[in-house]
C-alpha atoms as one frame of an Amber mdcrd trajectory, in Angstrom:
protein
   0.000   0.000   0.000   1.412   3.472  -0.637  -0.001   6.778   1.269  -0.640
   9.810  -0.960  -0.802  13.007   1.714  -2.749  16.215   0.309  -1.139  19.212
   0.852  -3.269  22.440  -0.316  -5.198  25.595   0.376  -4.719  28.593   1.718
  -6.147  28.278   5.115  -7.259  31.401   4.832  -9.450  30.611   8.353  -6.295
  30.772   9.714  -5.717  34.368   8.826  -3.248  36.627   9.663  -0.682  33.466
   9.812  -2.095  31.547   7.268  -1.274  32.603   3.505  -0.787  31.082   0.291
   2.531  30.049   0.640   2.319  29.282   4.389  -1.447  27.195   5.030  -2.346
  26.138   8.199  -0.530  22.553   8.214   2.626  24.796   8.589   1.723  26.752
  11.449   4.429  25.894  14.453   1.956  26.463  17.264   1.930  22.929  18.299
   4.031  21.029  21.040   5.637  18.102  20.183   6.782  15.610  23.171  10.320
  17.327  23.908   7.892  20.529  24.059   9.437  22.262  21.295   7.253  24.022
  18.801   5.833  21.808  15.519   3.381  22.226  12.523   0.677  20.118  12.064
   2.469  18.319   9.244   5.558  17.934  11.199   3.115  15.881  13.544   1.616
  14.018  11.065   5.169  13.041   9.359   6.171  12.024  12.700   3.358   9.934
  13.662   3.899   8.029  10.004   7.460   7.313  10.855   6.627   6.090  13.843
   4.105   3.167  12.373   6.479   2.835   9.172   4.411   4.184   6.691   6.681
   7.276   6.010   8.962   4.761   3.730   5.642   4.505   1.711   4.232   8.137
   1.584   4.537  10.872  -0.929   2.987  14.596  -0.410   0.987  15.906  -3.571
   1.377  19.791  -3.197   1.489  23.105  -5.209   4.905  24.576  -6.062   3.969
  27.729  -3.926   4.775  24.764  -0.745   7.713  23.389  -1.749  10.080  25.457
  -0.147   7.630  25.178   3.112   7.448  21.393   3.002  11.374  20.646   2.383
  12.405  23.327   5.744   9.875  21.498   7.774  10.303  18.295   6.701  13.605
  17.683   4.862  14.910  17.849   1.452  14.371  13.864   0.914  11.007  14.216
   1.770   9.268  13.201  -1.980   6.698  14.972  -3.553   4.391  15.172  -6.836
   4.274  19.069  -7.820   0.922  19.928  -9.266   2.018  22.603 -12.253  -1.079
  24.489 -10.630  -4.068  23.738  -8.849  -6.787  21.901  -9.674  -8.805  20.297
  -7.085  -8.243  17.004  -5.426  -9.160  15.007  -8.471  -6.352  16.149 -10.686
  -3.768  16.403  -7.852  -4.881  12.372  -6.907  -4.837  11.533 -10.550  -1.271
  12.889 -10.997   0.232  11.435  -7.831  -1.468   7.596  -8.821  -0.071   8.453
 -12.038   3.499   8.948 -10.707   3.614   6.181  -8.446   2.399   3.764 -11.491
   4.865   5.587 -14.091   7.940   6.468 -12.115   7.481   4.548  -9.080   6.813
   1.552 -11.424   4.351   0.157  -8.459   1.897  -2.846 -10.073  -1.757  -2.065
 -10.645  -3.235  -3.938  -8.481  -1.483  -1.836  -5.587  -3.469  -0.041  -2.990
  -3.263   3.841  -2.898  -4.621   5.849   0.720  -5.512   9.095   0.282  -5.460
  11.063   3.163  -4.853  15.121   4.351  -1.293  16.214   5.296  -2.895  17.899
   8.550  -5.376  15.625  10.770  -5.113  15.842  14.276  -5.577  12.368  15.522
  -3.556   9.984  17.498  -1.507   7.456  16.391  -3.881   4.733  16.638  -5.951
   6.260  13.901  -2.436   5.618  11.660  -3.039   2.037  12.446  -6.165   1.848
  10.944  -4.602   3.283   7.801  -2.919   0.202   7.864  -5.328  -1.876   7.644
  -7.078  -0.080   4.285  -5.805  -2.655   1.662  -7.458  -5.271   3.854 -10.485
  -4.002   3.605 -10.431  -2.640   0.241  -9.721  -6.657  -0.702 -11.686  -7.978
   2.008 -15.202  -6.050   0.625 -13.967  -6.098  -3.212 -15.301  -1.875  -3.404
 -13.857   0.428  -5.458 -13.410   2.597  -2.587 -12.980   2.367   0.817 -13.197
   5.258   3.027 -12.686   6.008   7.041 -15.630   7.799   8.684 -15.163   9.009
  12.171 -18.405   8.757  14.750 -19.498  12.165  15.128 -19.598  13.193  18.682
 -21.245  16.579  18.040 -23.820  17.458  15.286 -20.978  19.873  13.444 -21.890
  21.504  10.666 -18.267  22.185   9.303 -17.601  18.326   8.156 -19.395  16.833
   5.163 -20.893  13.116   6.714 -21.601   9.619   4.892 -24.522   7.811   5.299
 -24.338   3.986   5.379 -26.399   1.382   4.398 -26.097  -2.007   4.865 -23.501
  -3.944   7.380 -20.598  -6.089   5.848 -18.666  -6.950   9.418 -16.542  -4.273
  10.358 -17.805  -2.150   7.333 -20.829  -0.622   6.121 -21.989  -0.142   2.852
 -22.321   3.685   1.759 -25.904   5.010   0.784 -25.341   8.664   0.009 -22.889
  11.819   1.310 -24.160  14.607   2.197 -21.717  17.821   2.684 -22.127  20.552
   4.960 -25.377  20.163   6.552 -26.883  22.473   9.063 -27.456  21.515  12.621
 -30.358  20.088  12.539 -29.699  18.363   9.493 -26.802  16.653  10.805 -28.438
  15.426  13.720 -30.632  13.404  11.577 -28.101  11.966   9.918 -26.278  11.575
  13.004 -29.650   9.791  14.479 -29.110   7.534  11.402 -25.736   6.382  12.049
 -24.189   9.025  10.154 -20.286   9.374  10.338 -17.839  12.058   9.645 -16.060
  12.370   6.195 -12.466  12.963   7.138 -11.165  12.915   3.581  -9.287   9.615
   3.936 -10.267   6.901   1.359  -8.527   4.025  -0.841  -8.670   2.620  -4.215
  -6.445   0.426  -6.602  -4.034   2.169  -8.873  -5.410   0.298 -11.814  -9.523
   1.396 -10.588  -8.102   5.288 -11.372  -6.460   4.515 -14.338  -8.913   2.755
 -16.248 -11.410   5.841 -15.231  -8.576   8.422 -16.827  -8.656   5.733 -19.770
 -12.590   6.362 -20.185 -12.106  10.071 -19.997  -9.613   9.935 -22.768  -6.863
  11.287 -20.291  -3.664   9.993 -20.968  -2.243   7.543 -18.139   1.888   8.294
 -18.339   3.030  10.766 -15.746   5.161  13.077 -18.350   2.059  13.450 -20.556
  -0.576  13.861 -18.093   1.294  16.449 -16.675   2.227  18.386 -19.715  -1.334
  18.360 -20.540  -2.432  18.996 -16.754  -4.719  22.009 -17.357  -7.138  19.386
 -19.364  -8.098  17.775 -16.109 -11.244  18.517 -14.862 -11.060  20.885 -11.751
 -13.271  19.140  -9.568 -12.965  17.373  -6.357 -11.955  13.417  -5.765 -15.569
  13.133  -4.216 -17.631  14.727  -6.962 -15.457  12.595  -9.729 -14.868   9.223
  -8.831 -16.864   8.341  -5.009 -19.768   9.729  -5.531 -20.241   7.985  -9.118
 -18.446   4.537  -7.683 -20.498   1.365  -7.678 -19.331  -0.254  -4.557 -17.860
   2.171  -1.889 -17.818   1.163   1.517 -16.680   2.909   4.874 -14.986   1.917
   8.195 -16.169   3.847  11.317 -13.468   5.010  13.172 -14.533   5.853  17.373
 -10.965   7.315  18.338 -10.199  10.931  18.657  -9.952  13.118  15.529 -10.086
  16.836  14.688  -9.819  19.121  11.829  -7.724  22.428  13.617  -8.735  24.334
  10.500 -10.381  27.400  12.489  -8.858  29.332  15.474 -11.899  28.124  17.883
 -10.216  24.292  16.989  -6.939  25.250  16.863  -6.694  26.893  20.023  -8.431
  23.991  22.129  -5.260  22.026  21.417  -2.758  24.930  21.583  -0.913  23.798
  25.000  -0.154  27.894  25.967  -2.398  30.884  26.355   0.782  32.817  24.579
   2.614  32.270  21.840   5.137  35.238  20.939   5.073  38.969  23.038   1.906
  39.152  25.022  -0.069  39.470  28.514  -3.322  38.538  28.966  -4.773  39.266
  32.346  -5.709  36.642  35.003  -9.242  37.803  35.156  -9.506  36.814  31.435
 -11.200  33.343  30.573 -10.222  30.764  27.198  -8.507  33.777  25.117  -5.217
  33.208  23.371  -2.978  35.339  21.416  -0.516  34.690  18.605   2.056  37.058
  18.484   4.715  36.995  15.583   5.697  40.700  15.209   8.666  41.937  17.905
   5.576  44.289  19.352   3.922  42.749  23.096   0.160  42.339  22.827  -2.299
  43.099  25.727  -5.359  41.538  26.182  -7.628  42.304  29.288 -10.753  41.449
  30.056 -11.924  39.674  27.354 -12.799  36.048  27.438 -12.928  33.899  24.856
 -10.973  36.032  22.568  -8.345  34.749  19.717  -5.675  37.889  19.171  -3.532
  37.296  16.105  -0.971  39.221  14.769   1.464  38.804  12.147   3.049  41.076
   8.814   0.192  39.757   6.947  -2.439  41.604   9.230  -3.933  41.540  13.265
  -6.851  39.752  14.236  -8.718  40.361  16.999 -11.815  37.875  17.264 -14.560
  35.990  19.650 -13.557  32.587  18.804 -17.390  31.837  18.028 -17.081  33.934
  15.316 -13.712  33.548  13.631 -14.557  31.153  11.214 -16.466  33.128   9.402
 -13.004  35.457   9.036 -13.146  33.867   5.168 -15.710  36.395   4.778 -14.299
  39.453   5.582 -10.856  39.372   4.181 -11.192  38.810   0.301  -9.927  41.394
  -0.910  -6.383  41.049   1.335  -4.738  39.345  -1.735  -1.398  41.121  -1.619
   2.056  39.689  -1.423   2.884  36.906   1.990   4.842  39.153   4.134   6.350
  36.047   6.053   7.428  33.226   3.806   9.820  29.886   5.025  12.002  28.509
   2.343  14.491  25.969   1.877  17.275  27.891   2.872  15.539  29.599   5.259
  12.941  32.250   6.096  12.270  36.147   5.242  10.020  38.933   6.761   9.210
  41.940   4.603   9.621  44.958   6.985   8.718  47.759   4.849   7.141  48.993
   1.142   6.644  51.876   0.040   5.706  53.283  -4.304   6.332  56.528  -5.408
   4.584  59.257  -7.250   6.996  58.577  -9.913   6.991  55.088  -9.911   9.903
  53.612  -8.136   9.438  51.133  -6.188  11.113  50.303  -2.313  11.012  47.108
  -0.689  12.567  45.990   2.759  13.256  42.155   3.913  14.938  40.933   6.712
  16.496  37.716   5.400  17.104  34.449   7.819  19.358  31.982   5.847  20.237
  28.905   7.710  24.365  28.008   8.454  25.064  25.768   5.268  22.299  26.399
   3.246  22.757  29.011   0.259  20.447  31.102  -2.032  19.857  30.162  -5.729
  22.716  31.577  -7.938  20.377  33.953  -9.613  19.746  37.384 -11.239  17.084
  40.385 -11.695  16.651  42.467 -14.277  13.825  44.849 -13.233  15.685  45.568
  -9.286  18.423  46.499  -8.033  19.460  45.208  -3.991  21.504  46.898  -1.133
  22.432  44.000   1.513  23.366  44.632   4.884  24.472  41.430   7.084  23.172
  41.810  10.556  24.547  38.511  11.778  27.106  35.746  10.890  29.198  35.009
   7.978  29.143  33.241   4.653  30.646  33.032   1.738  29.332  35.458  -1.194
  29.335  35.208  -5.325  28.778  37.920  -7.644  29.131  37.544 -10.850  31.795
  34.527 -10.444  33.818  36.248  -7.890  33.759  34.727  -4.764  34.276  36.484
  -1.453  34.101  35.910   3.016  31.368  38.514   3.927  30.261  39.186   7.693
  28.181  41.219   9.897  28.637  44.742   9.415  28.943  44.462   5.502  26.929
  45.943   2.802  27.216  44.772  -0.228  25.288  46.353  -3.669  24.227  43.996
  -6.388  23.542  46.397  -9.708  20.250  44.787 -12.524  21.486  42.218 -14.519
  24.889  41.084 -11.782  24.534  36.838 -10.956  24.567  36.711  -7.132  24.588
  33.778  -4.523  25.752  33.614  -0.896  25.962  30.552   1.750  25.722  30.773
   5.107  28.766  29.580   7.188  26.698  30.446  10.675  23.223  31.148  10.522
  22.991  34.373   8.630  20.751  37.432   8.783  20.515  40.305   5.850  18.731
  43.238   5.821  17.558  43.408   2.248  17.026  46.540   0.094  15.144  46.396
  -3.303  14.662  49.100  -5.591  13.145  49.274  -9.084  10.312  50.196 -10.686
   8.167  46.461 -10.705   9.550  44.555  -7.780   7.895  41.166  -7.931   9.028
  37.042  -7.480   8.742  36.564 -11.066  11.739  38.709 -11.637  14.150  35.905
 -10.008  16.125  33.929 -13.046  17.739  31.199 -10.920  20.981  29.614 -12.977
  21.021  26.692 -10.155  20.287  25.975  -7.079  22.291  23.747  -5.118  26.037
  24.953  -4.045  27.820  22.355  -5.575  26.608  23.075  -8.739  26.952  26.974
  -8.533  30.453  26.135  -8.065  30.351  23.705 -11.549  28.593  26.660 -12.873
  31.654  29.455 -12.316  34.239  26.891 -13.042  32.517  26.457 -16.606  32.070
  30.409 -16.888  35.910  31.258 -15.733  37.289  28.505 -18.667  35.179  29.459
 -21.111
């Protein structure tokens, strides 16, 4: 059996932390058991390892989470790269596709599909486990996990099932979303959560990409990516599946995708600068910005602050934050890559056009930047802390704190970090966005190929 994880969104419930580039999986505002800091997919990875089904798992993500995915999890961590989103059913079609292409695994294997983020225990892992089983035990096409509701929510989509086959039921219909009183009727039926985690053989999918007309090899489904339909897993294959069945599931589980969730699990009242007085009852904050925050008197309050924007919220009410903040679509101001992190401090455009932009820069000791170049900007850095080694234009050089080095349009410029580094970055131009990075390569090794090459030529 091989574990496909999901890895999407924008959790934009989770607003101010949660962004594009940063959803809510990636959030460090859970403890792990040396009570150190850890994302929810940190947890999840860990919990995997820990039953040995890591080995077998790949992560189907966006490019926009690469970076976020390889810092928290490692560089050998393997993923499928969607070449842009699509929905769950072109993202699961493109992972089975990979793992029958590339991976070379045989038809007949068993795929899980599950979300990189679940809060559960490990026991629910275990179960995992024993999806092939079933899956050949009750000859379905699909096999899902519901979990026994133990409040009639209205945030989870449920599955109604029929008949009993032993440990598993039949499924009659889905229904997503339901009000309250709704979902206490199913719930009154025997209803169970959907919590997105379901199984299939590789060779079921493909023959349904076969009847679609979509090509099954991994190079050409990708290249031709944008022809998938952009619907959901559910809507394209379960729902119109002629034997699914489900296994209830009775242990703990919880989607932390809202700060009311989130926070019941959150083992501190305080995360970052903050006071919150002792007459003040189930309120939290979550500080990131180097400013304290004060909370008095208000119970069952979530405070939020980070460069993206503050939130200050009844936890009732902050799911509905999805609402109200449409039209914040600029730039992540807080973004963790590969090599590191970076903040944006300050921007600022001019009558005249110029642009200003401000980062402080976090790069990891032995990691590097891309060797790269911009032709629309031109950068002023000043190192703050540690030492590395610097290229410009083929030249290489020992920088440390204290120096400030300019890098004119159009100059190739790298730097490594011998101790953890920190830059203050200045960009100035007249269009300063990502797309004007040209990386030549990435990896240090081969930026040194790459001058060696340029200096004999």
């Amino acid at each position: 059996m091989r574990l496909v994880l999901l890895s999407g969104g924008s959790g934009k419930r989770l607003w101010p932390l949660s962004n594009d580039s940063r959803s809510k999986q990636f959030l460090k505002v859970l403890r792990d058991d040396e009570d150190k800091n850890q994302s929810m997919v940190q947890r999840v990875w860990k919990q995997l390892e820990n039953v040995e089904l890591a080995d077998k798992s790949i992560i189907a993500t966006s490019a926009a989470q690469v970076d976020m995915i390889k810092s928290q999890l490692g560089e050998s961590v393997p993923l499928v790269i969607e070449p842009e989103r699509r929905d769950t059913f072109a993202a699961i079609a493109l992972a089975s596709s990979y793992l029958y292409s590339i991976e070379k695994c045989d038809i007949n294997e068993t795929v899980c599909i599950l979300p990189v983020d679940p809060y559960v225990n490990t026991d629910f892992f275990n179960v995992v486990k024993n999806m092939d089983q079933i899956l050949e035990d009750t000859r379905s096409d699909i096999s899902l996990i519901g979990v026994k509701p133990t409040f009639p929510s209205e945030k989870y989509g449920y599955i109604v099932p029929k008949s009993n086959q032993g440990d598993t039921y039949a499924v009659e219909q889905f229904k997503e979303k339901p009000n309250q009183e709704v979902a206490k009727e199913l719930i009154d039926k025997g209803a169970l959560w959907n919590c997105g985690v379901f199984s299939f053989k590789i060779g079921y999918l493909l023959e349904i990409l076969d009847n679609m007309g979509i090509q099954q090899n991994y190079d050409n489904l990708k290249e031709n990516y944008k022809s998938l339909p952009k619907n959901s897993f559910d809507y394209e294959v379960v729902e119109k599946a002629n034997k699914v069945t489900v296994l209830p599931y009775s242990g703990s589980w919880k989607d932390l995708g809202t700060w009311n969730t989130l926070t019941e699990e959150m083992s501190e009242d305080i995360t970052g600068k903050g006071v919150i007085s002792h007459n003040t009852l189930n309120s939290h904050i979550v500080n990131e910005l180097d400013i304290p925050v004060t909370l008095l008197g208000i119970d069952n309050a979530i405070v939020a602050a980070s460069p993206d924007g503050i939130l200050v919220s009844n936890k009732d009410a902050s799911p509905q934050i999805k609402e109200y903040i449409k039209e914040f679509n600029g730039r992540p101001m807080y973004e963790e890559r590969r090599w590191g992190w970076y903040r944006v401090l300050d921007y600022k455009k001019y009558e005249e056009g110029n642009e200003v932009l401000t980062k402080r820069i976090g790069i990891d000791a032995g990691k590097n930047l891309s060797y790269q170049v911009h032709y629309k900007r031109s950068e002023v850095w000043t190192i703050v802390k540690g030492e590395g080694i610097l290229i410009l234009n083929e030249k290489l050089s020992h920088v440390r704190a204290g120096d400030v080095i300019k890098i004119p349009l159009s100059m190739k410029h790298s730097i490594k970090a011998i101790t953890d580094i920190e830059i203050i970055e200045v960009q100035s131009g007249h269009e300063l966005i990502e797309e004007d990075i040209y990386r030549i390569t990435d990896s240090w090794e081969s930026i040194l190929d790459n001058i060696q090459k340029m200096l004999i030529n």
